[in-house]
Biopython code that builds the backbone (N, CA, C, O; Angstrom):
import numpy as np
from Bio.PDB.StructureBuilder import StructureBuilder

atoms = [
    (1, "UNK", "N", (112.927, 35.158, -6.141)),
    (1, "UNK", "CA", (112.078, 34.083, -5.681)),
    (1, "UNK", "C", (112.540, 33.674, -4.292)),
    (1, "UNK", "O", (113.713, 33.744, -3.926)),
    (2, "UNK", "N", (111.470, 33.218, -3.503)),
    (2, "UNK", "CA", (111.935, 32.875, -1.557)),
    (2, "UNK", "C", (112.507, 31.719, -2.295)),
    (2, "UNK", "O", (112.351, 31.150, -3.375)),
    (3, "UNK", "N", (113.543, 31.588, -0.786)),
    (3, "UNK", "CA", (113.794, 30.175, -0.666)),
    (3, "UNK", "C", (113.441, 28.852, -0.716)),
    (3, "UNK", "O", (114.102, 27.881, -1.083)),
    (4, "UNK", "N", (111.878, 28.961, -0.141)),
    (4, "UNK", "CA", (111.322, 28.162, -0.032)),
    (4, "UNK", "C", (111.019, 27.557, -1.459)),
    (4, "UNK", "O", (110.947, 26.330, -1.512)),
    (5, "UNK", "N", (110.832, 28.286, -2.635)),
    (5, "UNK", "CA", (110.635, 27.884, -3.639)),
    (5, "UNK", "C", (111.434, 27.565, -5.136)),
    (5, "UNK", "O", (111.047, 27.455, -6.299)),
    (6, "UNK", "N", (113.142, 27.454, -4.249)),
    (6, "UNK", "CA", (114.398, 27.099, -4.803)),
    (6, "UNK", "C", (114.407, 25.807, -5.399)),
    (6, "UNK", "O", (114.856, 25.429, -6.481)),
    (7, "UNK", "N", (113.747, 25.123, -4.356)),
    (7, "UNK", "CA", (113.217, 23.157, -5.154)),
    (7, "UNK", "C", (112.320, 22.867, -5.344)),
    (7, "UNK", "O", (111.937, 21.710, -5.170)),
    (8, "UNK", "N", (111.442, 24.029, -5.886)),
    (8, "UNK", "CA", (109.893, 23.194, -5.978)),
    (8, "UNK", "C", (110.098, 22.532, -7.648)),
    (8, "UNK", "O", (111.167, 22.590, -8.255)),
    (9, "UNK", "N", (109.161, 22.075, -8.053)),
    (9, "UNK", "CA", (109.011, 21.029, -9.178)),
    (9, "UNK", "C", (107.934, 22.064, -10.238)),
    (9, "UNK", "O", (106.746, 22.076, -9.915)),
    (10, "UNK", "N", (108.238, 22.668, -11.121)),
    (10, "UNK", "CA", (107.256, 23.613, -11.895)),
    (10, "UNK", "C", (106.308, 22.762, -13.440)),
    (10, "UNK", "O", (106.770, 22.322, -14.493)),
    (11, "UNK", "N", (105.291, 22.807, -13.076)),
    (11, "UNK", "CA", (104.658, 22.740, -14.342)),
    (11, "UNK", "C", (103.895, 23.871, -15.418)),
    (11, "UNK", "O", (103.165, 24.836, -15.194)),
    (12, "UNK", "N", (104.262, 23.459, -16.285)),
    (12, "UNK", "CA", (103.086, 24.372, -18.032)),
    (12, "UNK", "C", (102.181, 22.856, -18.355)),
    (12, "UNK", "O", (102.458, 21.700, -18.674)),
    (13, "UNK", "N", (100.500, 23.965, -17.941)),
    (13, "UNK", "CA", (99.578, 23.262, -18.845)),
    (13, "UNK", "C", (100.104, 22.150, -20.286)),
    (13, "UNK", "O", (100.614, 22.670, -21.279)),
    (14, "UNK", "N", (99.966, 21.168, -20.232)),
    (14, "UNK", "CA", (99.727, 20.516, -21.490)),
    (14, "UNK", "C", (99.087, 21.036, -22.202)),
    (14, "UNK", "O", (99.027, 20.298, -23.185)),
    (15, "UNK", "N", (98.176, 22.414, -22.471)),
    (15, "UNK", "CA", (97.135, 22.969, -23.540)),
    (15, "UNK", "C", (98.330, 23.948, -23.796)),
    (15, "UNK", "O", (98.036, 24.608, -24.792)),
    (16, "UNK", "N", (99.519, 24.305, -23.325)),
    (16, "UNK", "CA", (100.337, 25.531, -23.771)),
    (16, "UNK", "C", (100.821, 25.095, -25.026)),
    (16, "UNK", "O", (100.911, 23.970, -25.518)),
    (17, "UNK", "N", (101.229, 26.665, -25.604)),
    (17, "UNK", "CA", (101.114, 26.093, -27.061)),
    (17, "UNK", "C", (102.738, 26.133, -27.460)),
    (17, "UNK", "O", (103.024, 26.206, -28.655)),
    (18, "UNK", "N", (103.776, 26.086, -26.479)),
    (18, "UNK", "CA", (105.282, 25.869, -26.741)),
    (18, "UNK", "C", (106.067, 27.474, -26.366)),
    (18, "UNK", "O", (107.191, 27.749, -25.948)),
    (19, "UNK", "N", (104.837, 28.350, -26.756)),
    (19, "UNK", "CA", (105.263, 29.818, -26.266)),
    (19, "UNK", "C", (105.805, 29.780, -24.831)),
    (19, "UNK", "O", (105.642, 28.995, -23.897)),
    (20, "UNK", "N", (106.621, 31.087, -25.019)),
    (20, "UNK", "CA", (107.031, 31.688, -23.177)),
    (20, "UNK", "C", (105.805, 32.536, -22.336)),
    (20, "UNK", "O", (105.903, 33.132, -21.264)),
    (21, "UNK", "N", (104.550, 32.358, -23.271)),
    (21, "UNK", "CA", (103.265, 33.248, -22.402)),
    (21, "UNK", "C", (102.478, 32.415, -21.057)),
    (21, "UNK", "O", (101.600, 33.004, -20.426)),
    (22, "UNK", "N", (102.756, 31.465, -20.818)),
    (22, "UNK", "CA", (102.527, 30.590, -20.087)),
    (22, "UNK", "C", (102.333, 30.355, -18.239)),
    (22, "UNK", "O", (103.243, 29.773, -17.650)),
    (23, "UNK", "N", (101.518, 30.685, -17.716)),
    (23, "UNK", "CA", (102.199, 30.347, -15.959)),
    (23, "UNK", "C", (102.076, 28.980, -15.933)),
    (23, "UNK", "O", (101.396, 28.205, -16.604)),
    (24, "UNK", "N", (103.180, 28.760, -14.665)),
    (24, "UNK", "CA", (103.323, 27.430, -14.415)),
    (24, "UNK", "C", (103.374, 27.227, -12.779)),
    (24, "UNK", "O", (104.222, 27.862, -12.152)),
    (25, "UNK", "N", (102.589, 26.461, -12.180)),
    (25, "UNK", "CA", (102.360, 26.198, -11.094)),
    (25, "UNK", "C", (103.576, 24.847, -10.214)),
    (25, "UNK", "O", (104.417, 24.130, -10.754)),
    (26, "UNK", "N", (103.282, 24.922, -9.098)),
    (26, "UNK", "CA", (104.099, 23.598, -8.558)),
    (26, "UNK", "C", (103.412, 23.431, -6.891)),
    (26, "UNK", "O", (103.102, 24.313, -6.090)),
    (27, "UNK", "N", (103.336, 21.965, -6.780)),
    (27, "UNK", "CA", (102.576, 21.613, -5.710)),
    (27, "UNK", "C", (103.636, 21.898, -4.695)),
    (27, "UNK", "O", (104.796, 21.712, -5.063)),
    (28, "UNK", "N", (103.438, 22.297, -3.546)),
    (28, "UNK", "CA", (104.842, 22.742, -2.472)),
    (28, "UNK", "C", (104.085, 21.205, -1.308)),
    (28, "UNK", "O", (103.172, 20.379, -1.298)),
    (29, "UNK", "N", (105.097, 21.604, -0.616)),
    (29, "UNK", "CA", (105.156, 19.665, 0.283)),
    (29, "UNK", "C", (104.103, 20.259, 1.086)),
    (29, "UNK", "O", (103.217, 19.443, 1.341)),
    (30, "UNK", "N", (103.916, 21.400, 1.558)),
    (30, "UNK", "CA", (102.758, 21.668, 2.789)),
    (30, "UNK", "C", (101.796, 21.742, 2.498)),
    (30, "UNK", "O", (100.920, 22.045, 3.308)),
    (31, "UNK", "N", (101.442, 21.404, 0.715)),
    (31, "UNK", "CA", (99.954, 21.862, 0.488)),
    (31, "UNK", "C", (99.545, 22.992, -0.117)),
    (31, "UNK", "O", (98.407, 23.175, -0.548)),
    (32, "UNK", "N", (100.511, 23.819, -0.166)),
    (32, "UNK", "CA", (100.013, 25.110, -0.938)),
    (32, "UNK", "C", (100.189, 24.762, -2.611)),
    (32, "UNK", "O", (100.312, 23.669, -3.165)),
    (33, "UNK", "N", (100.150, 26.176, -3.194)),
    (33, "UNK", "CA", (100.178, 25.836, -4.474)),
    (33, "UNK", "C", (100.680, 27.211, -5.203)),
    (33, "UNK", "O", (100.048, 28.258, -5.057)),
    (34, "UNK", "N", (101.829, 27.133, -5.975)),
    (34, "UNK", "CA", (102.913, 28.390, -6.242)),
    (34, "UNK", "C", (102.106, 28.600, -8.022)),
    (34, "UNK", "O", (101.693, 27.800, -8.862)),
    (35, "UNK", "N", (102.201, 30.187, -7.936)),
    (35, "UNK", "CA", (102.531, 30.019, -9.688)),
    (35, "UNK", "C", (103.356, 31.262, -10.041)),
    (35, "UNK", "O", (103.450, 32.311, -9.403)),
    (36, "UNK", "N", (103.846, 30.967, -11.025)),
    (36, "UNK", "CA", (104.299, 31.888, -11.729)),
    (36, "UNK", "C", (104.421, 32.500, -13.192)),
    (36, "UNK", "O", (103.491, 32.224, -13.950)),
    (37, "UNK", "N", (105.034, 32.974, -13.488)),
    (37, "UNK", "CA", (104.600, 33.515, -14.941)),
    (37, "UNK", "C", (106.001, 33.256, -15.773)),
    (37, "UNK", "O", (107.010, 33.956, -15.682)),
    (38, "UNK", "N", (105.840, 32.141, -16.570)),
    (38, "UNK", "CA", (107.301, 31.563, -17.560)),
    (38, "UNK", "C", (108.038, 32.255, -17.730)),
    (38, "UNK", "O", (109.240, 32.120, -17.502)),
    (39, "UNK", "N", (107.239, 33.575, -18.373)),
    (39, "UNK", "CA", (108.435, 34.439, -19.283)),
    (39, "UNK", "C", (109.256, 34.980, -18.217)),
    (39, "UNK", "O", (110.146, 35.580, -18.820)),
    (40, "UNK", "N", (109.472, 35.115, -16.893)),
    (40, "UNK", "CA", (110.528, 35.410, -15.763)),
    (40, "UNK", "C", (111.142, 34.485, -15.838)),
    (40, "UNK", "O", (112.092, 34.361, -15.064)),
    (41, "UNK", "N", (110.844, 33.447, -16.813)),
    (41, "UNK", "CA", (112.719, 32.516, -16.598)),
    (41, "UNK", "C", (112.574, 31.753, -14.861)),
    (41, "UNK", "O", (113.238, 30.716, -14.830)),
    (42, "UNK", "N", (112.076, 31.968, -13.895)),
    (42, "UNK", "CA", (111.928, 31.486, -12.948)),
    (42, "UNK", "C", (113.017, 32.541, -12.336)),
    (42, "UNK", "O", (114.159, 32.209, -12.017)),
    (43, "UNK", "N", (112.631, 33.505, -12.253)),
    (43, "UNK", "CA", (113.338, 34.840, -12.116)),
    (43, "UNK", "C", (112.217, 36.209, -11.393)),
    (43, "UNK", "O", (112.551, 37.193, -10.734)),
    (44, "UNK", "N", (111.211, 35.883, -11.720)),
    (44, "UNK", "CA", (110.202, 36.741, -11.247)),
    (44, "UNK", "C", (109.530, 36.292, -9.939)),
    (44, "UNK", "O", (109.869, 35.259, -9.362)),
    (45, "UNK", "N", (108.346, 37.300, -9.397)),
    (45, "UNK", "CA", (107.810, 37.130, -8.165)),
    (45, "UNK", "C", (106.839, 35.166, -8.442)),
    (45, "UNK", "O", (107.062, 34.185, -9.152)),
    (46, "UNK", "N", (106.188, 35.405, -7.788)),
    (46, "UNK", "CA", (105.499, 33.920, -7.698)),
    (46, "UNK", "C", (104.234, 34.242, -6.581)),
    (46, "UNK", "O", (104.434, 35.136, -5.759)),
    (47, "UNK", "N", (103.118, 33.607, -6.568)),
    (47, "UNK", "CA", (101.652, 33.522, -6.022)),
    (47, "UNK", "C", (101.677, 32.618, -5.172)),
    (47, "UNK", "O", (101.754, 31.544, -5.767)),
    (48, "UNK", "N", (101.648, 32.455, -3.880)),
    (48, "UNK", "CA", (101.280, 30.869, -3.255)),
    (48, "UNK", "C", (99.886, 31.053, -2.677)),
    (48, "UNK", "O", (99.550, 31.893, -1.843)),
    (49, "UNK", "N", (99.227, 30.247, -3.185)),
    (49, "UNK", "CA", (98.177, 30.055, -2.919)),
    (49, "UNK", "C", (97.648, 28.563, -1.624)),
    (49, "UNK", "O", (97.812, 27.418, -2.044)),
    (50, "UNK", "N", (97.199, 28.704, -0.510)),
    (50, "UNK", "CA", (96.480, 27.960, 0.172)),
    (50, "UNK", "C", (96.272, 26.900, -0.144)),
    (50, "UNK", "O", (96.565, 26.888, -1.340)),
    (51, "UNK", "N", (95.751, 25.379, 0.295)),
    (51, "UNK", "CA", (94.980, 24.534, -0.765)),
    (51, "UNK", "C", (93.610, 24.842, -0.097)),
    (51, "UNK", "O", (92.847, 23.908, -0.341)),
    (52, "UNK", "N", (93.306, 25.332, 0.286)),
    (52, "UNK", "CA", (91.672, 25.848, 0.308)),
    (52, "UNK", "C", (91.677, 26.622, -0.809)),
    (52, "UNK", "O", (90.896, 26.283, -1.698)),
    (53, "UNK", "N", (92.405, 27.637, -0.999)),
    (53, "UNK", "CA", (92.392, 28.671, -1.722)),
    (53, "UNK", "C", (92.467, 28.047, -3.743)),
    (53, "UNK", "O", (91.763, 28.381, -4.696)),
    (54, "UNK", "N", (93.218, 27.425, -3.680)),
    (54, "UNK", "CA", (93.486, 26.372, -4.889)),
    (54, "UNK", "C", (92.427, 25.668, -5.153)),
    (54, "UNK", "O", (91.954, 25.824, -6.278)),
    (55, "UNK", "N", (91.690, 24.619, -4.138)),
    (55, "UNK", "CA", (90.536, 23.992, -4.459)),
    (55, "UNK", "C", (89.247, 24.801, -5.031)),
    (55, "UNK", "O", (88.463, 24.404, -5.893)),
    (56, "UNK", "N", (89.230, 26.035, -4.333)),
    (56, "UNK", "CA", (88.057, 27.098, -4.558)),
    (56, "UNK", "C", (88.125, 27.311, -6.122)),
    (56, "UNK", "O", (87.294, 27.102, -7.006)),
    (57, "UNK", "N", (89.713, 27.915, -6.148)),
    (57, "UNK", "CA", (89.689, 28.199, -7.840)),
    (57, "UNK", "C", (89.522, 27.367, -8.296)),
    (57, "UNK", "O", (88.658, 27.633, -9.131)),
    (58, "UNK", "N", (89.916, 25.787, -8.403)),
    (58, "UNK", "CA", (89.888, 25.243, -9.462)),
    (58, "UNK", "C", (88.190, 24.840, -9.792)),
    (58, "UNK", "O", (87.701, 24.690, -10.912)),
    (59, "UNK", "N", (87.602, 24.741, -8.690)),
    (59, "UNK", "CA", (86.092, 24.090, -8.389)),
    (59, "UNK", "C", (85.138, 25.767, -9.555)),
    (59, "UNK", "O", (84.065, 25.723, -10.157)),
    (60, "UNK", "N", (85.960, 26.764, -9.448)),
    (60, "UNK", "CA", (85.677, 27.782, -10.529)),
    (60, "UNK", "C", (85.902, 27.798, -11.441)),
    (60, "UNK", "O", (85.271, 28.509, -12.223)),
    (61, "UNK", "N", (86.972, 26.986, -11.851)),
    (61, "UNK", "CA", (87.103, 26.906, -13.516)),
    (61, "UNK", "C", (86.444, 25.873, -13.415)),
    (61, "UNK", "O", (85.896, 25.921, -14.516)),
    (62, "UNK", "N", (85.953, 24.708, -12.822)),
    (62, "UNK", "CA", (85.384, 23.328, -13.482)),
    (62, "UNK", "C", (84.012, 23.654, -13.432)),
    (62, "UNK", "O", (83.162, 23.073, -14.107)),
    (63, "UNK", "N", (83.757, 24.678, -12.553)),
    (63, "UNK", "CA", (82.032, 25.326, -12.883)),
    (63, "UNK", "C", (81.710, 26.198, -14.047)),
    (63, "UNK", "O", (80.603, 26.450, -14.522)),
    (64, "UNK", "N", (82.804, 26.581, -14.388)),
    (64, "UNK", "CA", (82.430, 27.607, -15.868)),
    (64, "UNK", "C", (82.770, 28.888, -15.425)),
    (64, "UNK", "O", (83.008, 29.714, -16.306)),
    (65, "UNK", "N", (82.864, 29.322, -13.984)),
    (65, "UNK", "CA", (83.060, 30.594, -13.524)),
    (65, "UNK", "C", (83.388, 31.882, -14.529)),
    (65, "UNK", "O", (82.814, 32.851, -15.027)),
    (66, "UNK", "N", (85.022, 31.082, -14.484)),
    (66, "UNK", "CA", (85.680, 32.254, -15.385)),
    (66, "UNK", "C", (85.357, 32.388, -16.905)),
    (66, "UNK", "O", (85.857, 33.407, -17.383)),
    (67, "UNK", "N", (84.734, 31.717, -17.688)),
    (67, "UNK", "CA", (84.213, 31.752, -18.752)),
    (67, "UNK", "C", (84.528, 33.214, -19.543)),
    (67, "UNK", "O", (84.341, 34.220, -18.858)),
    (68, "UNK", "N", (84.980, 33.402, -20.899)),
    (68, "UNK", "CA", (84.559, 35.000, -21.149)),
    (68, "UNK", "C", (82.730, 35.214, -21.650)),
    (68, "UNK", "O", (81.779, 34.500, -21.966)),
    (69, "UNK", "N", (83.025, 36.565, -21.476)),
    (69, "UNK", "CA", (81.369, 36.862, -21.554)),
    (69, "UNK", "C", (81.298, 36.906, -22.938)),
    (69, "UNK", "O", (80.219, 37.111, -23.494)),
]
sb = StructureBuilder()
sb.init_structure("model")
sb.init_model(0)
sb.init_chain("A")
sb.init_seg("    ")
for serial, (resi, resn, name, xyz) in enumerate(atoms, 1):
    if name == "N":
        sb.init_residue(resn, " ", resi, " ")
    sb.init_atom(name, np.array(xyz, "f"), 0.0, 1.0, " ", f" {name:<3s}", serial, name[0])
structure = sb.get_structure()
């Protein structure tokens, strides 16, 4: 994991169900938005996402986007 993301603050959904299958995101101070995938222990790679890029997705899950078919 960068440096940059040595102190970030990590969250798991409140809908997780206690399992290690889980990603967990963390707001970074500039605005972006990190995730990663639990079961790395906070040991694995990580996603930073934009907050343009963050707003887009989330404005996709609150539209139904990702829905399964």
């Amino acid at each position: 994991m960068s440096a940059e993301l040595a102190g970030a603050q990590w969250f798991k959904s409140s809908r997780s169900n206690g399992q290690a299958n889980c990603v967990e995101v963390a707001f970074l101070d500039d605005g972006r938005v990190a995730m990663r995938d639990s079961k790395q222990q906070g040991k694995g790679p990580a996603l930073v996402f934009t907050a343009s890029e963050w707003d887009a997705f989330m404005g996709g899950v609150a539209d139904g986007e990702f829905q399964r078919p």
